[in-house]
C-alpha positions in Angstrom: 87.7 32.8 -30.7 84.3 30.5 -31.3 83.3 27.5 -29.2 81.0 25.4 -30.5 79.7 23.0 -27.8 76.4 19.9 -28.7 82.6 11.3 -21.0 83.7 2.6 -16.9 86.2 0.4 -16.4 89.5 0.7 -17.0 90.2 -2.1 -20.2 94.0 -3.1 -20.9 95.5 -0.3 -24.0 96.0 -3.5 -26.1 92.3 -4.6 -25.8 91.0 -0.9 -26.9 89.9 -0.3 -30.2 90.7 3.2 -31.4 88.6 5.7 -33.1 88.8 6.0 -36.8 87.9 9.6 -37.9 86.7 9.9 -41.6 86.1 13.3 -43.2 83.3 13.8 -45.5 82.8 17.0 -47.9 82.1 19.5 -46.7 81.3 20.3 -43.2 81.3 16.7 -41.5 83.2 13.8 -40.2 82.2 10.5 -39.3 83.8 8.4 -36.1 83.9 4.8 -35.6 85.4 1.8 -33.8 84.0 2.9 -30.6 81.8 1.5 -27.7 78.7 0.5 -29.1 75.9 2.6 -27.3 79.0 5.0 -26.3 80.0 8.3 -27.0 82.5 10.5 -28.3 84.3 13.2 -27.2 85.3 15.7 -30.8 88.1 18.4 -29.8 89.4 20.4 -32.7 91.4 23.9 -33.3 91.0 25.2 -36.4 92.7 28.1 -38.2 89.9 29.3 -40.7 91.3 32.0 -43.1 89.8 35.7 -42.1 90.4 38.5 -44.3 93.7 39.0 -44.6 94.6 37.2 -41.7 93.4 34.0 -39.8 91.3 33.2 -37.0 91.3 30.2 -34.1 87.9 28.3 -34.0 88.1 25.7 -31.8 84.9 22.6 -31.8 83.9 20.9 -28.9 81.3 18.0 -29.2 80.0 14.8 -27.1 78.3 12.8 -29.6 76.4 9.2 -28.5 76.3 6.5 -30.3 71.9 6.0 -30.7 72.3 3.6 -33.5 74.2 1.3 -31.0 76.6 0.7 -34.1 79.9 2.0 -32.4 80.2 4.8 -35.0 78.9 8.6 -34.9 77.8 11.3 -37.2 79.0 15.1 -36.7 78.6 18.4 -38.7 80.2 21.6 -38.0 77.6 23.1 -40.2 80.7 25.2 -42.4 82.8 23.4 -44.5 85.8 22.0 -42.6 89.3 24.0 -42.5 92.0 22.6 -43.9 94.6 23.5 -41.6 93.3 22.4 -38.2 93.8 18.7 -35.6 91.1 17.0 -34.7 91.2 14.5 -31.4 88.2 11.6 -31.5 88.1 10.3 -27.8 86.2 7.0 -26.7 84.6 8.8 -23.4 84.4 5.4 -22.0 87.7 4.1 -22.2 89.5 7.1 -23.2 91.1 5.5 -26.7 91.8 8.4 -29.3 93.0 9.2 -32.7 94.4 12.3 -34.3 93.8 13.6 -37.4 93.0 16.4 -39.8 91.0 16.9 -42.7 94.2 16.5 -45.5 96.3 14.5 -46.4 99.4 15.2 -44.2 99.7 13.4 -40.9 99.3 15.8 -38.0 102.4 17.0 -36.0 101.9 14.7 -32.8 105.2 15.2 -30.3 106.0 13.0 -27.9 106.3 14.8 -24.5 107.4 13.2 -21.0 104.4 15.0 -18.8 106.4 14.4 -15.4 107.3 18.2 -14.9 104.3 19.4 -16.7 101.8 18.0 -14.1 104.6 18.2 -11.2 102.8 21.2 -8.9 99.3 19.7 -7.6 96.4 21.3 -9.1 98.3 22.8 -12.0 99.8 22.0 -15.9 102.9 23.5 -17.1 103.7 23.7 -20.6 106.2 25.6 -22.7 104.1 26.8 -25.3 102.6 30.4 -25.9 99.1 29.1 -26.5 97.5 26.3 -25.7 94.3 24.3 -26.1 93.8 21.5 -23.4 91.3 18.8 -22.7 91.8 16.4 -19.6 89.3 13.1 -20.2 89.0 11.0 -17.1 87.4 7.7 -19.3 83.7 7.2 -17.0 84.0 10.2 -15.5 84.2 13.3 -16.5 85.9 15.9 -19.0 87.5 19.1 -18.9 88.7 21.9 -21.4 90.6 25.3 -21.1 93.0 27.9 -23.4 95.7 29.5 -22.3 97.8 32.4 -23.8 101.4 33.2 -22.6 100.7 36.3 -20.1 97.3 36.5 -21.3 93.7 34.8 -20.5 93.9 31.4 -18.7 97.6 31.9 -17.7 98.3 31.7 -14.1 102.2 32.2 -14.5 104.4 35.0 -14.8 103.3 37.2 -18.0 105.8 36.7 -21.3 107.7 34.1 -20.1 107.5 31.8 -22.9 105.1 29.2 -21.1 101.5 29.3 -19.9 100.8 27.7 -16.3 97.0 26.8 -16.4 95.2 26.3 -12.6 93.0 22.9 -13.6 90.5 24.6 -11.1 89.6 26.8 -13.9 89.2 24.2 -16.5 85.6 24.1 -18.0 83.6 21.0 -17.4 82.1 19.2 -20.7 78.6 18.1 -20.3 78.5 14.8 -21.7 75.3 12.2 -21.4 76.5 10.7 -18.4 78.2 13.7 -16.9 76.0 16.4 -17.3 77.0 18.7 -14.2 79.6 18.1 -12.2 82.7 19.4 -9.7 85.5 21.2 -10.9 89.0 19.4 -11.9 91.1 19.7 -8.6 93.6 17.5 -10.0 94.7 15.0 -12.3 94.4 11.5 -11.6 96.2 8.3 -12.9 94.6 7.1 -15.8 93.4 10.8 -16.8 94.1 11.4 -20.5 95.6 14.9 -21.4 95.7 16.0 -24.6 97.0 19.7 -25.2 97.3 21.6 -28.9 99.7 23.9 -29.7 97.5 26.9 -30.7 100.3 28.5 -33.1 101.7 25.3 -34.6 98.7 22.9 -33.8 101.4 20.4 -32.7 99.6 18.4 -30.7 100.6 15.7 -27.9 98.8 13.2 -25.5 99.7 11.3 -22.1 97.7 9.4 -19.5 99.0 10.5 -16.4 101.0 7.7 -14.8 101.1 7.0 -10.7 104.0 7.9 -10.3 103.2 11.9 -10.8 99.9 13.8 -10.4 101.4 16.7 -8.6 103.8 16.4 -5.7 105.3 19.5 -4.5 
């Protein structure tokens, strides 16, 4: 697997503008519609073809917005895979888009995250392999993989799930958050976003009040 590595108030979800993501040929991608002066938070998994087979790639970027224009430029320095979900987050006020690079609409589920996040300090899914990113919009960013039984699963080996420990996430070093403290737990307002690394089905929730890990 390859990394490739370069997050303010809270504003009301119907006052946000979202990120627009436009692929150009053939390595790059342009972002806009976000906070002028901001930045950008890029999070893709890619399945690039490998001899025979394929291979997971996944790209992590914070990208700032120096021409104060609310739009950024990024290059992946290969051309782009085709079958592969890209997530554009404002790190400011944690808006996002999803897309790919073809014309298909990604696979975005809807998912009700109260018994994912229900155990402090941890995220449940039921997925073999997963690719998450926790944004907390002004303050910080996170990012882990998980495979059922293997790396980055806390839980019970081949059990059809993965139980990440957010303790082990990896902090993203963005302008404004450069070092930092580990994730100890998710907060209300944090945004998750998790990919399916087999499917690339992909889903996204800010975590609500109600539920950031009770029992």
């Amino acid at each position: 697997m390859l990394v490739t590595t370069a997050l303010a108030a809270v504003v009301p979800s119907s006052l946000m503008a979202i990120p627009v993501m436009t692929f150009g040929a053939p390595a790059g991608l342009t972002v806009s519609q976000l906070s002028v002066g901001g930045e950008a938070l890029l999070f893709a998994v890619c399945q690039e073809p490998y001899d025979w087979t394929s291979r997971l790639v996944f790209h992590l970027a914070a990208v700032v917005d120096t021409n104060q224009d609310g739009q950024i430029e990024y290059s992946v320095g290969e051309p782009l895979a085709r079958r592969a979900v890209w997530v554009a987050a404002d790190v400011a006020t944690g808006s996002l888009e999803v897309s790919n690079p073809t014309s298909n609409p990604p696979n975005v589920l809807t998912v009700d995250p109260t018994p994912m996040i229900a155990t402090a300090g941890k995220l449940e899914d039921v997925r073999q392999g997963l690719r998450l990113l926790v944004l907390r919009p002004g303050g910080g960013a996170w990012h882990g993989t998980a495979t059922d039984g293997g790396a980055g699963d806390a839980g019970p080996a081949d059990d059809g799930r993965v139980l990440l420990e957010l303790a082990t996430l990896t902090k993203v070093a963005t302008s404004s958050t450069a070092t930092g403290v580990g994730l100890s737990n998710l907060l209300p307002g944090d945004l998750v976003v998790g990919v399916d690394t087999t499917t690339l089905a992909t889903y996204h929730f800010t975590v609500p009040a109600a539920n950031t890990g009770r029992r």
